[in-house]
N, C-alpha and C positions, 0 to 999 in steps of 0.2 A: 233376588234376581239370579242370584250364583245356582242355585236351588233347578230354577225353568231354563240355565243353560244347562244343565247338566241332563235333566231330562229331555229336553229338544235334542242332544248331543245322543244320547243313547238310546231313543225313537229313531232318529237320522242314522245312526251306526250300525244296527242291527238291521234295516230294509234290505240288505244284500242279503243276509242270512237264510232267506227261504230260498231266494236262486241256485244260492251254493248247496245246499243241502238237496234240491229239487236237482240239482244235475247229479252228485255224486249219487242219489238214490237210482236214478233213471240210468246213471254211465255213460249219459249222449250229453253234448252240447247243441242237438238239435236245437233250431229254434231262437239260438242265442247268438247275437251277431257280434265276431270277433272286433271289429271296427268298434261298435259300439263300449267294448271293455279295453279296448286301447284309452278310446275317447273318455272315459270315465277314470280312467286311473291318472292318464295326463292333467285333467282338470282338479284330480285330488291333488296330483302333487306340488302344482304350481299353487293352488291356496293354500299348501302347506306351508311353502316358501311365501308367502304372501304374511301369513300369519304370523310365521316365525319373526318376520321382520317387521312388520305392522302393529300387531295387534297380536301379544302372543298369550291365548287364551287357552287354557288345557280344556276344556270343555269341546270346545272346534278340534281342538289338538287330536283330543281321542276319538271325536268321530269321523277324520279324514284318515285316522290310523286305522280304524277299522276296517273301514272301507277300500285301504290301501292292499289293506291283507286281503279281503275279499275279491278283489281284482288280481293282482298276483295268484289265489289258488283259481279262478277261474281260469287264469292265463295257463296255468300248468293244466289242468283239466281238457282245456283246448289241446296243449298238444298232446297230453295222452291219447284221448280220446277221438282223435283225428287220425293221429300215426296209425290207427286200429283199422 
């Protein structure tokens, strides 16, 4: 079971990956609603904090961490490429 959390963890981890790479290619956040990556990094953080104290599984762990960082460069991405 350790095994299919870690794979479910790193399918789930890496689904930001094309975005991030899809904006930095592009250099626009056309398309991409700031709200919505507020909304998504809010919600990783508090099941992080949910986790940590719950139920603290490295497998979850590392894929709300990823996702954490995915949202942070989106957010800097947003303002470079806004300020432009």
């Amino acid at each position: 079971m350790e095994l299919i959390g870690w794979i479910g963890a790193l399918l789930l981890a890496t689904c930001a990956l094309p975005q991030v790479i899809d904006t930095l290619k592009k250099r626009t956040v056309e398309g991409l609603s700031l709200v919505f990556v507020l909304w998504w990094l809010a919600g990783e953080v508090f099941t992080v904090i949910y986790v940590c104290y719950k139920a603290f599984r490295y497998p979850l762990l590392f894929n709300y961490g990823i996702n954490i960082l995915c949202c942070i460069v989106l957010l800097l991405l947003f303002y470079r490429y806004k300020r432009k």
